[in-house]
N, C-alpha and C positions, 0 to 999 in steps of 0.2 A: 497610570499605565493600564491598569484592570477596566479601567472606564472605557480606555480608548479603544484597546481590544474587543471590548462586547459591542461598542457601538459599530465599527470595521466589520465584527463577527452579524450582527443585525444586517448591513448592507449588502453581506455578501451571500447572507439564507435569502434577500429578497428578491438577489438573479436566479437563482436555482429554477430549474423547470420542476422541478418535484419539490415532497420536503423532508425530505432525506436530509438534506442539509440540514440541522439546527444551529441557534445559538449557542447550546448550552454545549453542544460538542467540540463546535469552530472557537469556542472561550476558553474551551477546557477545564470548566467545575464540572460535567459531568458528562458521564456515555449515555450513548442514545438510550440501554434498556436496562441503566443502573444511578444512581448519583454518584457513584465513585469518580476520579476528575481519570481520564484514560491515560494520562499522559505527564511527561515532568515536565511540559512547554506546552501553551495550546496549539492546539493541531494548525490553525489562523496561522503562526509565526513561521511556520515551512515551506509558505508560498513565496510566489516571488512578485514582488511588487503589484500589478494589477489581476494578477492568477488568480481565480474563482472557481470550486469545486463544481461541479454540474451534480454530481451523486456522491453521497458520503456514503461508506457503508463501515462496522464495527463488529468486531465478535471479542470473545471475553480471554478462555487461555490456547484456542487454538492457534492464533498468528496467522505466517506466512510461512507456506512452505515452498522450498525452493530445489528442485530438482524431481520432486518424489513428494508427494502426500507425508508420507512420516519425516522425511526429512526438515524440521518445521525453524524456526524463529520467533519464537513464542515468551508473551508479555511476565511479569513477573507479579509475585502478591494480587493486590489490588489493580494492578494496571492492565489496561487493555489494548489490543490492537484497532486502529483507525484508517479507514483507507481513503483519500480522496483522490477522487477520475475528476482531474480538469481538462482543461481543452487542449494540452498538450501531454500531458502524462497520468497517469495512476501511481502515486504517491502512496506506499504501505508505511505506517508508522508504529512502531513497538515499543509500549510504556515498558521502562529498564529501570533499576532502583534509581541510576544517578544521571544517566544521559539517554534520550530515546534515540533508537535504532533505525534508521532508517533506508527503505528498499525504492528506486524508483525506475519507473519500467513506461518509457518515452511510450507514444502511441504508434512514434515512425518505426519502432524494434519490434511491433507485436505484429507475426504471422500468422493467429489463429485466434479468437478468443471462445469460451465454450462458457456456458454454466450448469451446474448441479445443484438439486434441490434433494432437501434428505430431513430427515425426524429430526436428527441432532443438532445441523446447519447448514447453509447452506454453501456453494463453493462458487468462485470467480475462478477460471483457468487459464491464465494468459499465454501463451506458445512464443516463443521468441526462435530466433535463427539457433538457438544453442541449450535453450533450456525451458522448464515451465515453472509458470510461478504458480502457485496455490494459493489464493487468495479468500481463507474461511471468511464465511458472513452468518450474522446469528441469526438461525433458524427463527425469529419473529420475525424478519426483515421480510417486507412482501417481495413475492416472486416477482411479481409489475416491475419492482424497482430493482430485481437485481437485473431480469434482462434489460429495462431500460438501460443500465449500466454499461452493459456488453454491447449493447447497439450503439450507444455514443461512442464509444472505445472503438468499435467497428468500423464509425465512420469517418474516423481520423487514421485509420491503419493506412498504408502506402504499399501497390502491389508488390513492391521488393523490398523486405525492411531494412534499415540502414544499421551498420555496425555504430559504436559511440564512441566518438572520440576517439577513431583510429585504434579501439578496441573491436577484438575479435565478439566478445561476448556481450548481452545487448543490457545489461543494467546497472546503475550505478548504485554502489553499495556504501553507506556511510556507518563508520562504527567510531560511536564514543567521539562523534562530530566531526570526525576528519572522511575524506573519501577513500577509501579502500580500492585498488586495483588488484582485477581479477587477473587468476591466470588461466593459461591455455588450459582445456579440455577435452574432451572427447568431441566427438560429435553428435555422438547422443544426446538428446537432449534430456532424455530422464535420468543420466549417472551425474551422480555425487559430486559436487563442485570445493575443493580446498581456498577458501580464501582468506587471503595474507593479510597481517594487518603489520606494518613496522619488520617484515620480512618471517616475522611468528605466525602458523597457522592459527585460525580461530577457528576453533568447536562450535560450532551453530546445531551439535544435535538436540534433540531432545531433553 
């Protein structure tokens, strides 16, 4: 199984236009700028059958933030956050003690993308019809490659993004591997999102 994985995970760094993608990350024994493995499944297993990363990017315990910069989703102990931009979405994945976390944010839902460069890390900022995603990247990642990121993402956006799934809100959230539906919010996009898991809110703060 491990064999198959890495050899899958080799095929799929050798589409990539950059190499951002690694093996060692799409295998999942270890992050781009640690050996620790980032994830309890390699990040490879969350594609969907021919899906291929164009840009991988990774940071350590900042995560995703989702509404607001502090408001975050953020990995645990040794685990890291993993983001992969394929051709149709940006896939955020959050190492969790027993199940990863995961955020996914279509390219058809994104109305704006921005990025920020800074000492400490670097940031991806996806706009959606209802909210932003904060997407940290570690401050070694070159700049090249995070805009390269933002500009594939850019060029898959659609001038009017589409709700998902006859949802109001444009991402789909999976906690503890089941899919989570969101509820109604404001319309701002920067306020604070409650989402329900099994009809219980879930604490996604800090």
């Amino acid at each position: 199984m491990i064999e198959d994985i890495t050899r899958r995970a080799e095929t799929v760094a050798e589409m990539a236009p950059g190499d951002s993608v690694t093996v060692g990350v799409l295998a999942g024994y270890k992050s781009r700028f640690s050996e620790s493995p980032p994830l309890n499944n390699p990040p490879l297993t969350y594609l969907d059958g021919a899906e291929a990363p164009a840009y991988l990017l990774t940071n350590g315990k900042r995560g995703i933030g989702r509404g607001t910069k502090r408001k975050t989703e953020s990995p645990v102990g040794d685990r890291r956050t993993v983001i992969l931009v394929t051709g149709r979405r940006t896939l955020c994945l959050i190492g969790k003690d027993n199940d990863d976390d995961v955020i996914e944010i279509p390219h058809e839902a994104v109305a704006d993308v921005t990025t920020k460069s800074g000492f400490r890390a670097h940031r991806l900022a996806l706009r959606t019809p209802r909210k932003m995603y904060h997407c940290w990247v570690h401050r070694k990642t070159d700049k090249k490659t995070l805009n390269a990121a933002a500009e594939f993402i850019e060029a898959h956006q659609q001038d009017s993004p589409d709700a998902i799934d006859g949802d109001d809100t444009a991402n789909r959230v999976m906690y503890r591997g089941r899919p989570v539906a969101p509820q109604d919010t404001d319309e701002n996009e920067d306020s604070d999102q409650t989402t329900y898991y099994r009809g219980q809110p879930i604490d996604d703060s800090d």
